[in-house]
N, CA, C and O atoms as a CHARMM CRD file, in Angstrom:
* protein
*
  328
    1    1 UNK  N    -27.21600  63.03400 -57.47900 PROA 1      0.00000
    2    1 UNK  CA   -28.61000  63.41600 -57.30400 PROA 1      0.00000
    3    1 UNK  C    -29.40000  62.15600 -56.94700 PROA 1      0.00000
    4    1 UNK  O    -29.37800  61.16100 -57.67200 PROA 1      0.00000
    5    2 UNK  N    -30.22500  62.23900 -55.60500 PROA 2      0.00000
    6    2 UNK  CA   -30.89100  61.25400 -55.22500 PROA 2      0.00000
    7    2 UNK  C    -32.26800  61.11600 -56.12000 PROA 2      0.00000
    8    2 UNK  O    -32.53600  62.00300 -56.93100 PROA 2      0.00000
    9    3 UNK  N    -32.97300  60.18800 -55.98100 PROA 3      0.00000
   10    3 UNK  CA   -34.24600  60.02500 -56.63200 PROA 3      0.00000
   11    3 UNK  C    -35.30100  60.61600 -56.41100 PROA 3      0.00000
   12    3 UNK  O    -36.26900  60.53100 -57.16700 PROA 3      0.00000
   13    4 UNK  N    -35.27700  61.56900 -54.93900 PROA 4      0.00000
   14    4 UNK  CA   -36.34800  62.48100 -55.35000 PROA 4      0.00000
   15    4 UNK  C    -35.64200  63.88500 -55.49900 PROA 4      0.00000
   16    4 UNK  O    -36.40700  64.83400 -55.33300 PROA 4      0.00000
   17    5 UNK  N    -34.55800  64.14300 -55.73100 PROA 5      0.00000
   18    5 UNK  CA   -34.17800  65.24100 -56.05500 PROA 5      0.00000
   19    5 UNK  C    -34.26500  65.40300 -57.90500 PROA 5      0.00000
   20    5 UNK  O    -34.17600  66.42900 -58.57900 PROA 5      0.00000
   21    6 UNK  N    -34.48700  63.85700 -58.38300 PROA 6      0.00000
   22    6 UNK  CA   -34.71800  64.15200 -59.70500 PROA 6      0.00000
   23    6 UNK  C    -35.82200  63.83800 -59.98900 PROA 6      0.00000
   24    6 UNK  O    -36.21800  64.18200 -61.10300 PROA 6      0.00000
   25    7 UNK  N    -36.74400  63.06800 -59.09500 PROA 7      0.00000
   26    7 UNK  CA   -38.30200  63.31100 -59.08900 PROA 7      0.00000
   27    7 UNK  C    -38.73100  64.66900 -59.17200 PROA 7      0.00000
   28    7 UNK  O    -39.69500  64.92800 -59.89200 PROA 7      0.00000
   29    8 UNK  N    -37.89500  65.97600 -58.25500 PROA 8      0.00000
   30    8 UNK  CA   -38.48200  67.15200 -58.21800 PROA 8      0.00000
   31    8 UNK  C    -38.29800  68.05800 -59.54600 PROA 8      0.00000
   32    8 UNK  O    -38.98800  68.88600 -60.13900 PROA 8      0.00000
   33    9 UNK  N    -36.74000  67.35900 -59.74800 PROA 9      0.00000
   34    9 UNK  CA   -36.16200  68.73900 -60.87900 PROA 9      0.00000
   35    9 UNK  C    -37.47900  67.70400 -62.15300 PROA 9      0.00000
   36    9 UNK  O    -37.69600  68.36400 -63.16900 PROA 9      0.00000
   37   10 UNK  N    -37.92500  66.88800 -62.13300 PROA 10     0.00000
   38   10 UNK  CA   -38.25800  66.47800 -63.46000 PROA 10     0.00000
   39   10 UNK  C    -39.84400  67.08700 -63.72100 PROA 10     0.00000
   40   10 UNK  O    -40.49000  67.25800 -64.75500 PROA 10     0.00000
   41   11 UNK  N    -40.12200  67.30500 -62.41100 PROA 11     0.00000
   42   11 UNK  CA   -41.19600  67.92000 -62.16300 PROA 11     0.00000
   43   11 UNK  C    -41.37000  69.27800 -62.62600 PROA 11     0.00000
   44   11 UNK  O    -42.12400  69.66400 -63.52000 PROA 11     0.00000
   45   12 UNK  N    -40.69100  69.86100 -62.00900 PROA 12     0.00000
   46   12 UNK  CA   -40.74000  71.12000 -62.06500 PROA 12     0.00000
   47   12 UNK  C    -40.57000  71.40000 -63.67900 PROA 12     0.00000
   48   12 UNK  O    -41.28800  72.21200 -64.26300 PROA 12     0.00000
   49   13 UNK  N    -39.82200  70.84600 -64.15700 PROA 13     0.00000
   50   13 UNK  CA   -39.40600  71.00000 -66.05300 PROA 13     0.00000
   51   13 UNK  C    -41.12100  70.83200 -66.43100 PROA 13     0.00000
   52   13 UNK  O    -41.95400  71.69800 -66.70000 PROA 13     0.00000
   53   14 UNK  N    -41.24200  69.33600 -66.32400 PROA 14     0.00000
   54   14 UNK  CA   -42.41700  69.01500 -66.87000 PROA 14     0.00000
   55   14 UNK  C    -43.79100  70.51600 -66.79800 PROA 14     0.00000
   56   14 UNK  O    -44.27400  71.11000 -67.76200 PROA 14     0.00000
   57   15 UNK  N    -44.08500  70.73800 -65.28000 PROA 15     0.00000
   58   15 UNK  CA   -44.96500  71.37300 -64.80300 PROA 15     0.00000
   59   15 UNK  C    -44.58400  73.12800 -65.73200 PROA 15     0.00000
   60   15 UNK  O    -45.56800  73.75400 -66.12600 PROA 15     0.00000
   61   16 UNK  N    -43.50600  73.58200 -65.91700 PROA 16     0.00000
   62   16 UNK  CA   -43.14000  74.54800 -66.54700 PROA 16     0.00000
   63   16 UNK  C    -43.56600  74.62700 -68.01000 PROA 16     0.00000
   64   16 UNK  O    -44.14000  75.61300 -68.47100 PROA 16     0.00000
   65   17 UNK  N    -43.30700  73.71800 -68.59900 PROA 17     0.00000
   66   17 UNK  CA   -43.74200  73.51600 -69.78600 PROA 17     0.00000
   67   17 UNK  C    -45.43600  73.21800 -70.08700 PROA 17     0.00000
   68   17 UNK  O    -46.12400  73.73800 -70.96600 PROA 17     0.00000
   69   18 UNK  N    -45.84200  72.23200 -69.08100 PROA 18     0.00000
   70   18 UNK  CA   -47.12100  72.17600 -69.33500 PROA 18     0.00000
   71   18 UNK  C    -48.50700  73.43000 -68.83400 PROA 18     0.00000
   72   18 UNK  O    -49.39800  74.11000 -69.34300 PROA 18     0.00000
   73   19 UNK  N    -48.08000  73.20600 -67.91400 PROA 19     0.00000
   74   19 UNK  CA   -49.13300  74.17700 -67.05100 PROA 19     0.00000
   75   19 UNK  C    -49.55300  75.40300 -67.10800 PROA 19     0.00000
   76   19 UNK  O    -48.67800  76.24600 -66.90600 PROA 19     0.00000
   77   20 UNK  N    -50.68200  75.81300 -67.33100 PROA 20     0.00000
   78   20 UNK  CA   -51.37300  77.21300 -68.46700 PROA 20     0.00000
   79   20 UNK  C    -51.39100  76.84300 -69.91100 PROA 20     0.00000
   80   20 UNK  O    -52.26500  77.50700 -70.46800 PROA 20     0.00000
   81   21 UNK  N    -50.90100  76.21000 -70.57000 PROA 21     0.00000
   82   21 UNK  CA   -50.69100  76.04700 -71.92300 PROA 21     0.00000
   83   21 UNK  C    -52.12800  75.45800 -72.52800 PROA 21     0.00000
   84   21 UNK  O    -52.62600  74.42600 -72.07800 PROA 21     0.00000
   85   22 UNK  N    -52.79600  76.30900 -73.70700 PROA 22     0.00000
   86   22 UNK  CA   -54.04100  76.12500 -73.94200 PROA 22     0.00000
   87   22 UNK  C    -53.61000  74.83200 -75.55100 PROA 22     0.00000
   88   22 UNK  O    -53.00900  75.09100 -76.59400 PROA 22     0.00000
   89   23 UNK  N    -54.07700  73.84500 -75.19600 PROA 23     0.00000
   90   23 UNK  CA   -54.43900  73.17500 -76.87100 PROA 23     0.00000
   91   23 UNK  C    -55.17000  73.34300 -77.80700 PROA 23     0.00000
   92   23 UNK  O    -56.39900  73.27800 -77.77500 PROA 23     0.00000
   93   24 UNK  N    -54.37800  73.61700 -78.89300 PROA 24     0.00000
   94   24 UNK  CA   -54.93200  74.50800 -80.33500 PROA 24     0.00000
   95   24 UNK  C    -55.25100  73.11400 -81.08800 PROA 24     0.00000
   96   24 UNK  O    -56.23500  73.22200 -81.82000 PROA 24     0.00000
   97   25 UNK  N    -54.47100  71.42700 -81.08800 PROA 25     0.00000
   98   25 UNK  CA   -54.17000  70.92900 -82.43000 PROA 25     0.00000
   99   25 UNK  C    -54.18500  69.82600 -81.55000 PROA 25     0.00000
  100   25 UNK  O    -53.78900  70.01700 -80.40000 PROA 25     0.00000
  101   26 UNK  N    -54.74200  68.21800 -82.03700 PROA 26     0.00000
  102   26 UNK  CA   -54.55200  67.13300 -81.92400 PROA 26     0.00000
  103   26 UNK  C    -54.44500  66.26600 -82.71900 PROA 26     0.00000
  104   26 UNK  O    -55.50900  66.43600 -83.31400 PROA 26     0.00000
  105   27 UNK  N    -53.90100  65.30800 -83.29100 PROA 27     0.00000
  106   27 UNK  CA   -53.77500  64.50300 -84.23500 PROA 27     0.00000
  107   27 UNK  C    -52.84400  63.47000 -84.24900 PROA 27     0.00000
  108   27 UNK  O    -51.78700  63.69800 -83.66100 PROA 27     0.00000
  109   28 UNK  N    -52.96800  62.53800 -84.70700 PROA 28     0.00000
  110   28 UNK  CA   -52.15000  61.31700 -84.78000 PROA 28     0.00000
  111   28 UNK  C    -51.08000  61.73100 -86.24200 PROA 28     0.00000
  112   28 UNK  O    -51.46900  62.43500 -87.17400 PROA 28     0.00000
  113   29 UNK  N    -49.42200  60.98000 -86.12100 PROA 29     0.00000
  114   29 UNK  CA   -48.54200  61.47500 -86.68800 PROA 29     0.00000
  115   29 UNK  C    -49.52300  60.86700 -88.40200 PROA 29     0.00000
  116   29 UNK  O    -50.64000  60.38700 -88.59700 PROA 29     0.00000
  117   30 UNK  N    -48.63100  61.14800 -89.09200 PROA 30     0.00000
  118   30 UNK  CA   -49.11500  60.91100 -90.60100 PROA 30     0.00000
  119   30 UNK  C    -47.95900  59.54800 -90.56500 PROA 30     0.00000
  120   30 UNK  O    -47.31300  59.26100 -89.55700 PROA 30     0.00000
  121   31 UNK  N    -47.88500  58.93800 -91.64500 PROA 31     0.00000
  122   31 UNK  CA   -47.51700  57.61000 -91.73100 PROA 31     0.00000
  123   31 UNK  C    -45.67200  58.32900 -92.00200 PROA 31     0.00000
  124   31 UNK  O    -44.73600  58.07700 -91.24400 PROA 31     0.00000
  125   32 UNK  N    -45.58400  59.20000 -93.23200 PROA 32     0.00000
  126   32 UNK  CA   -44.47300  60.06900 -93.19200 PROA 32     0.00000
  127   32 UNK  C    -43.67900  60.22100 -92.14000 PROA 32     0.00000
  128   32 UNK  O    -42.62400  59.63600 -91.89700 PROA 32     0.00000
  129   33 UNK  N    -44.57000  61.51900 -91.16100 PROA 33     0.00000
  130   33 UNK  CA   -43.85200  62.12100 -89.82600 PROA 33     0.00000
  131   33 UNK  C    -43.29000  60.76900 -89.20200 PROA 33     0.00000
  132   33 UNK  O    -42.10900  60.81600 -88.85600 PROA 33     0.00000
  133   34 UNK  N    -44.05600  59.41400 -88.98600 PROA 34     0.00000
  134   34 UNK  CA   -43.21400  58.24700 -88.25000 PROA 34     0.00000
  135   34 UNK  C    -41.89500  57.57500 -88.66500 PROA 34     0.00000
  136   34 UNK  O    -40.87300  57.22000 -88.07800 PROA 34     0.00000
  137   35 UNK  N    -42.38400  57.54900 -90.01000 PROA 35     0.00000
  138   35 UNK  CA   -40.98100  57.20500 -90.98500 PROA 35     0.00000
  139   35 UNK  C    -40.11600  58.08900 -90.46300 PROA 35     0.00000
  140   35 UNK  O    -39.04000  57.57700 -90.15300 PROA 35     0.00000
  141   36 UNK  N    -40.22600  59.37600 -90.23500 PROA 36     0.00000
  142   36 UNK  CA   -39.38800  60.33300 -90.22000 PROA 36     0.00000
  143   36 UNK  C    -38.14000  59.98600 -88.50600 PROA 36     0.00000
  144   36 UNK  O    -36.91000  59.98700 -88.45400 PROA 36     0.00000
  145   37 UNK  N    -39.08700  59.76100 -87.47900 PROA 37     0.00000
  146   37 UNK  CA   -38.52400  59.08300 -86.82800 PROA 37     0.00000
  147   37 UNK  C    -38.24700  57.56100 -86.51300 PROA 37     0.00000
  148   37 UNK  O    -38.17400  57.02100 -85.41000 PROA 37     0.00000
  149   38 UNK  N    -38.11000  57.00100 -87.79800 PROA 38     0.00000
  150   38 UNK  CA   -37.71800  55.39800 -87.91500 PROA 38     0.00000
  151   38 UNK  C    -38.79900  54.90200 -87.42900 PROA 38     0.00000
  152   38 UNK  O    -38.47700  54.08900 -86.56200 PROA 38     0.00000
  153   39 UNK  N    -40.09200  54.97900 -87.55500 PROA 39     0.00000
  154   39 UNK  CA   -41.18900  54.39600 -86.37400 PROA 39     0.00000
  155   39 UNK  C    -41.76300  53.92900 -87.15600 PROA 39     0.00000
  156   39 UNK  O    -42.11600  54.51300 -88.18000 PROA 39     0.00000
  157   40 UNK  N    -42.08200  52.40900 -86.80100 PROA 40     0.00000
  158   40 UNK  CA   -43.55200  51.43400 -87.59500 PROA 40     0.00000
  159   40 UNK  C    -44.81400  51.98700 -87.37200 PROA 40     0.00000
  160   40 UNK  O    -45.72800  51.92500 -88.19400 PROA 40     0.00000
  161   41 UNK  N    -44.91900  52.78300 -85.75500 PROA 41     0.00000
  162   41 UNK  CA   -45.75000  53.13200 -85.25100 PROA 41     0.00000
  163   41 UNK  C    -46.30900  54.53600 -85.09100 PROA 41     0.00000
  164   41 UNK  O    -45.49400  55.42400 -84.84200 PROA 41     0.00000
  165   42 UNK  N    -47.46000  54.81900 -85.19000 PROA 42     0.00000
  166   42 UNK  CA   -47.63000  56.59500 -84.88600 PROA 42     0.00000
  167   42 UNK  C    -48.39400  56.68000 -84.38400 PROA 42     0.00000
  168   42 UNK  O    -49.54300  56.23900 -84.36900 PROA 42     0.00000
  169   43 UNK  N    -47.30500  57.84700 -83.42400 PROA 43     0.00000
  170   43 UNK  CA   -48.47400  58.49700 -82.41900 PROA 43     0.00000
  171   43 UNK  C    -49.02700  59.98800 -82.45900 PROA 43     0.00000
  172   43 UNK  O    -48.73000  60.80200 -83.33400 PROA 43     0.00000
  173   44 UNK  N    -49.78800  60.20000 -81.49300 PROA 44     0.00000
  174   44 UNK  CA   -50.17800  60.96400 -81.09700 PROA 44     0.00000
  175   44 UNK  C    -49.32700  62.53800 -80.93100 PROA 44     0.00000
  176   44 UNK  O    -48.34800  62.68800 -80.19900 PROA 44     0.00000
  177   45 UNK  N    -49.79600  63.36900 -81.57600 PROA 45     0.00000
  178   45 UNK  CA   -49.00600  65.20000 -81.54300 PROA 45     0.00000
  179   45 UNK  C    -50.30300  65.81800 -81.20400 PROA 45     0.00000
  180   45 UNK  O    -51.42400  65.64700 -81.68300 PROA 45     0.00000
  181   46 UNK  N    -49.68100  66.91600 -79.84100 PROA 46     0.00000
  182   46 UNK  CA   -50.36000  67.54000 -79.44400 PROA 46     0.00000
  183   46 UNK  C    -49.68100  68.89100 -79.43500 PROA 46     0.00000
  184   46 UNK  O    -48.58300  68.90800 -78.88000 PROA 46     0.00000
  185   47 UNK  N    -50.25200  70.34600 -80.08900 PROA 47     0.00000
  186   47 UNK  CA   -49.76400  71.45200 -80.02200 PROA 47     0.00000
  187   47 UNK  C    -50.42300  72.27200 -79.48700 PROA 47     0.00000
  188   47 UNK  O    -51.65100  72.21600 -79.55500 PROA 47     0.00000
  189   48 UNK  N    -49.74800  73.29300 -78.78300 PROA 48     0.00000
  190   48 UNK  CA   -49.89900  74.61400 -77.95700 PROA 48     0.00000
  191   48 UNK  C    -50.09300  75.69100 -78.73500 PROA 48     0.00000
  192   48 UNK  O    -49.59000  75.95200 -79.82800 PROA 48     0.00000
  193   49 UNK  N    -51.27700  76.62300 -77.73500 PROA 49     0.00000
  194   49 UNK  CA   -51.10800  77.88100 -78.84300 PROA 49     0.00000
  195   49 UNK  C    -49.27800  78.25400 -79.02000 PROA 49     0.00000
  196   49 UNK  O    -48.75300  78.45500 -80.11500 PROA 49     0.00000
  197   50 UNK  N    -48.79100  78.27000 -78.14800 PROA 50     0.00000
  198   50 UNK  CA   -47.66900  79.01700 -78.32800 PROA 50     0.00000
  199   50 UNK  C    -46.53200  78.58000 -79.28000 PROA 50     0.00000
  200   50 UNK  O    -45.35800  78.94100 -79.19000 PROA 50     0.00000
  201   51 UNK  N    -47.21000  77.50900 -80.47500 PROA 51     0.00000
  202   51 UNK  CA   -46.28800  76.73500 -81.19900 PROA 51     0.00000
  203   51 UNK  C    -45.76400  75.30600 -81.03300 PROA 51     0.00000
  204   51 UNK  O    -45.66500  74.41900 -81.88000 PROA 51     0.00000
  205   52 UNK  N    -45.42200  75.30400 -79.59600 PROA 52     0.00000
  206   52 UNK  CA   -44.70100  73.80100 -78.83300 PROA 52     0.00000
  207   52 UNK  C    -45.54200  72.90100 -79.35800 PROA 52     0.00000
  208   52 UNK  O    -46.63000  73.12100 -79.88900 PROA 52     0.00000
  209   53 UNK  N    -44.91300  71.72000 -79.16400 PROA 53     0.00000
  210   53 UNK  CA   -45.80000  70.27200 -79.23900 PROA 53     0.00000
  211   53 UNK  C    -45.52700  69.13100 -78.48300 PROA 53     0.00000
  212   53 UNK  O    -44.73100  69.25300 -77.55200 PROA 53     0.00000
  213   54 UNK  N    -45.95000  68.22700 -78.66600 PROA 54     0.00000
  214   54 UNK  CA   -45.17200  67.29000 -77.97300 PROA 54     0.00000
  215   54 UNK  C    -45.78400  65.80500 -78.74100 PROA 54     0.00000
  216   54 UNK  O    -46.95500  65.70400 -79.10700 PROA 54     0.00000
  217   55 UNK  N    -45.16900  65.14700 -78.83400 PROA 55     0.00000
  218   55 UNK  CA   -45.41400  63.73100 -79.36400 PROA 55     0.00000
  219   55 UNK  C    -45.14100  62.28700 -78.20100 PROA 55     0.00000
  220   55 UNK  O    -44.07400  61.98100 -77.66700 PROA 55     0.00000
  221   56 UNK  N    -46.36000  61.65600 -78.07500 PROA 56     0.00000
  222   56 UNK  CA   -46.32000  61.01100 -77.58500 PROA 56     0.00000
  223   56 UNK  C    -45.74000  59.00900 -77.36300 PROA 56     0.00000
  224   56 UNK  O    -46.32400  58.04500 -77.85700 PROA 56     0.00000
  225   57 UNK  N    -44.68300  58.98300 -76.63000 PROA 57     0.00000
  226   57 UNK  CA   -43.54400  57.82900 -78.07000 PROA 57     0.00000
  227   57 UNK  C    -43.41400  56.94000 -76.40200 PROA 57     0.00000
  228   57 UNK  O    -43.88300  57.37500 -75.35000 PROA 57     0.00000
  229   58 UNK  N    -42.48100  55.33800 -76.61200 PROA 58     0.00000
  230   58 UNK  CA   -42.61000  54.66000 -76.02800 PROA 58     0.00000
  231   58 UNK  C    -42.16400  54.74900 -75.11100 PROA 58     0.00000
  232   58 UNK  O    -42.74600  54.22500 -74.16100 PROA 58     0.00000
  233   59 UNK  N    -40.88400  55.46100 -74.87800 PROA 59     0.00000
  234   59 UNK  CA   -39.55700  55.68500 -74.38000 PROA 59     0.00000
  235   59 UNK  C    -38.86200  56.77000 -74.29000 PROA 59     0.00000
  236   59 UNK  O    -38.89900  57.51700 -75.26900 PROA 59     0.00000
  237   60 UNK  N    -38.15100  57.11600 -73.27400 PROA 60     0.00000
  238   60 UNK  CA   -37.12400  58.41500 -73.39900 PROA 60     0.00000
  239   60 UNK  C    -36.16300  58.18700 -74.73400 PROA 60     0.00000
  240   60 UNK  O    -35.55500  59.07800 -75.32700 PROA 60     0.00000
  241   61 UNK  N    -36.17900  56.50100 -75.12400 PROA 61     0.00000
  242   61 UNK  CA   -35.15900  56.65900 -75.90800 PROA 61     0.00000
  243   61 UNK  C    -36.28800  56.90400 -77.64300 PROA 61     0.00000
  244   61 UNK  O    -35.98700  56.84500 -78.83500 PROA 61     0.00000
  245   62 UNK  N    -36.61800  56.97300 -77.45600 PROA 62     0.00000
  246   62 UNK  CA   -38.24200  57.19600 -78.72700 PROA 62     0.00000
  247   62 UNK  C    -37.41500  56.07500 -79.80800 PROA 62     0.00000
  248   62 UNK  O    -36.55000  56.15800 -80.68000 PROA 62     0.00000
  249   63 UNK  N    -38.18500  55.08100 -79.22400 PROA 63     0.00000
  250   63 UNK  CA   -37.84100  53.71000 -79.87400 PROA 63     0.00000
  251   63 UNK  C    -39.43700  53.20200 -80.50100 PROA 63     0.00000
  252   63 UNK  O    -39.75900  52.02900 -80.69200 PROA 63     0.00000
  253   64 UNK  N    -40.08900  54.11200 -80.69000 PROA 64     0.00000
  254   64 UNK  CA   -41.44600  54.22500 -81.11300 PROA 64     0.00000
  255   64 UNK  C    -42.73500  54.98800 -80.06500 PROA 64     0.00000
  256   64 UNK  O    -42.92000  55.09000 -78.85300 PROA 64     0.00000
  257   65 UNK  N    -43.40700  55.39900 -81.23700 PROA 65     0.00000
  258   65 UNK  CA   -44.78600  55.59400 -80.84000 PROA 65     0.00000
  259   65 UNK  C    -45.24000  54.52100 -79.29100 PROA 65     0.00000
  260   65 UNK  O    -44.96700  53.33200 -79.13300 PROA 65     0.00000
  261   66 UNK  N    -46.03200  55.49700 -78.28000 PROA 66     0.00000
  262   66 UNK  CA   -47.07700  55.23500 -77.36700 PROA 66     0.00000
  263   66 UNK  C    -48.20900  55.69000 -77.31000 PROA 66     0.00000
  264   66 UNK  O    -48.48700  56.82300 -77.70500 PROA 66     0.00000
  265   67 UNK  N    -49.30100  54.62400 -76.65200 PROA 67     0.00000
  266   67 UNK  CA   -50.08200  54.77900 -76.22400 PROA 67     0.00000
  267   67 UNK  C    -50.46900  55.87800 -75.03800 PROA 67     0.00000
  268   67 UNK  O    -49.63700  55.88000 -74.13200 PROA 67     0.00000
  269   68 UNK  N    -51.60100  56.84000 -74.86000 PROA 68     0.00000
  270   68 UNK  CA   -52.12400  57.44100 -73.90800 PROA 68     0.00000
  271   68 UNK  C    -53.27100  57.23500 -73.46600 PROA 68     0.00000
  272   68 UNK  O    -54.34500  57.21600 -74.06800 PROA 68     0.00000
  273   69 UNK  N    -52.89800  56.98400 -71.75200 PROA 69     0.00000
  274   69 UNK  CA   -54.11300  56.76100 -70.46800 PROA 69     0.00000
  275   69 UNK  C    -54.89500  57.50100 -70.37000 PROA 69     0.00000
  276   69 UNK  O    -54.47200  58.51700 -69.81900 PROA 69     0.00000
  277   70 UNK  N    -56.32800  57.55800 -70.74700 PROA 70     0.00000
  278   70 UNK  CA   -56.84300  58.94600 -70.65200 PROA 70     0.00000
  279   70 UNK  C    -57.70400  58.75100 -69.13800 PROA 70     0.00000
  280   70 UNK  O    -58.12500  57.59800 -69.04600 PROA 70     0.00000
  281   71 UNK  N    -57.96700  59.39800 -68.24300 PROA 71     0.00000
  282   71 UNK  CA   -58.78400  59.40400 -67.54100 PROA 71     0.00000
  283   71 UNK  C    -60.04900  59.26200 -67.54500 PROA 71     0.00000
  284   71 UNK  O    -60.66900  58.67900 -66.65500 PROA 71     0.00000
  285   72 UNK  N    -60.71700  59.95600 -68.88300 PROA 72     0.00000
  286   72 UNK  CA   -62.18600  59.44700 -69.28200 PROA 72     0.00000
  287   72 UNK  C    -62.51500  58.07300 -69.96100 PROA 72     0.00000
  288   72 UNK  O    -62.31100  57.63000 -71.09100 PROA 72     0.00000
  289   73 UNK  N    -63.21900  57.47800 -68.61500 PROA 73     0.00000
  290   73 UNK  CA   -63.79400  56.00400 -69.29400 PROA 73     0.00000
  291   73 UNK  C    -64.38300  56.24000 -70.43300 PROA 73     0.00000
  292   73 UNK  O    -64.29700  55.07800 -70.83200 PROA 73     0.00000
  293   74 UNK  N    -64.85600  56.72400 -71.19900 PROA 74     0.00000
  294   74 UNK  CA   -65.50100  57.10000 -72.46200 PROA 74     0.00000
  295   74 UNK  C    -64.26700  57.09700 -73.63300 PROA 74     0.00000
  296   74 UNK  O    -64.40200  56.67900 -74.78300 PROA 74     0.00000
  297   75 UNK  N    -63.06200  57.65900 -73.05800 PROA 75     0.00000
  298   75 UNK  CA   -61.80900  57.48600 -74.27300 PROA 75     0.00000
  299   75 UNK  C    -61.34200  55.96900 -73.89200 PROA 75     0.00000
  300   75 UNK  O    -61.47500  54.96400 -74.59000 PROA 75     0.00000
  301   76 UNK  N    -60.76200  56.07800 -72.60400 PROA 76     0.00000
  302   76 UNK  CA   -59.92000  54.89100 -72.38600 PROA 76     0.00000
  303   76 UNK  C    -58.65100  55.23500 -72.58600 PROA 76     0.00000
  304   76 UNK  O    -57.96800  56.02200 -71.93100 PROA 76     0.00000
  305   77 UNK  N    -58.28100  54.41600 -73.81000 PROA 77     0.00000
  306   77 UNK  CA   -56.95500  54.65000 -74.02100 PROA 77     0.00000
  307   77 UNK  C    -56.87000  54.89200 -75.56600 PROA 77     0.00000
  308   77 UNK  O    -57.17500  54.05600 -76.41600 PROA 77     0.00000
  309   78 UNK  N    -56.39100  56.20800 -75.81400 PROA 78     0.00000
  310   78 UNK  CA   -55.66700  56.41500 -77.32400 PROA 78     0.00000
  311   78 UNK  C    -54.32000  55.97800 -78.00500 PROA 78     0.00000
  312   78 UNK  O    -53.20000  56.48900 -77.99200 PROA 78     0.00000
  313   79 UNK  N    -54.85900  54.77300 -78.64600 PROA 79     0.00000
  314   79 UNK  CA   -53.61200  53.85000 -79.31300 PROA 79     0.00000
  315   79 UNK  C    -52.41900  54.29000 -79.92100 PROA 79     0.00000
  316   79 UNK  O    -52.14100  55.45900 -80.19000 PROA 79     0.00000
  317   80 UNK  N    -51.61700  53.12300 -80.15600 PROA 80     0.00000
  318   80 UNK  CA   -50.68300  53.73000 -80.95500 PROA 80     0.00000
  319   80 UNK  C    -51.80000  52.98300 -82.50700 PROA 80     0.00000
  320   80 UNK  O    -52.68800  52.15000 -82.32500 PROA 80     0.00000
  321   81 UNK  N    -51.36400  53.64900 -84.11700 PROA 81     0.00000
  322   81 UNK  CA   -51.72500  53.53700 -85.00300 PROA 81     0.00000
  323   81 UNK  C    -50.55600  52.75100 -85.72300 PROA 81     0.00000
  324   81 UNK  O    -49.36800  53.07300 -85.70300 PROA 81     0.00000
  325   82 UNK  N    -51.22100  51.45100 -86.48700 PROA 82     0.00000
  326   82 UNK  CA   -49.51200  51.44300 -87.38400 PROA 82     0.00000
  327   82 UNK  C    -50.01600  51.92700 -88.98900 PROA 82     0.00000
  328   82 UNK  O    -49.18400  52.04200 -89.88900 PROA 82     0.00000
């Protein structure tokens, strides 16, 4: 698989999962939930009405909590917390 053939398939996953999905829940992990994944750091959980969530971490290999780019100059950027 060439690189935009997995540019597309990664797309399409991503866009499936995200797109229509209304946000019920925002919050930064609890100090616990990070422990829980070995993390000094905590981030950011965001949930869907439909249950899903997603947590926002450094790496595919979730070698910790990341930061998120927000588009509104007014947020900036939502940190990681330690």
């Amino acid at each position: 698989m060439d690189n935009n053939e997995l540019t597309d398939r990664w797309n399409k996953i991503a866009q499936k999962f995200l797109v229509g999905k209304k946000i019920v829940h925002a919050r930064y992990q609890t100090q616990e939930e990070a422990q829980d994944f070995g993390w000094w750091t905590r981030g950011l959980v965001v949930w869907f009405e439909d249950g899903s969530n997603f947590i926002v971490q450094q790496d595919d290999e979730g070698n910790g909590a990341g930061a998120l780019n927000i588009s509104d100059e007014s947020v900036g950027i939502l940190p990681v917390l330690r």
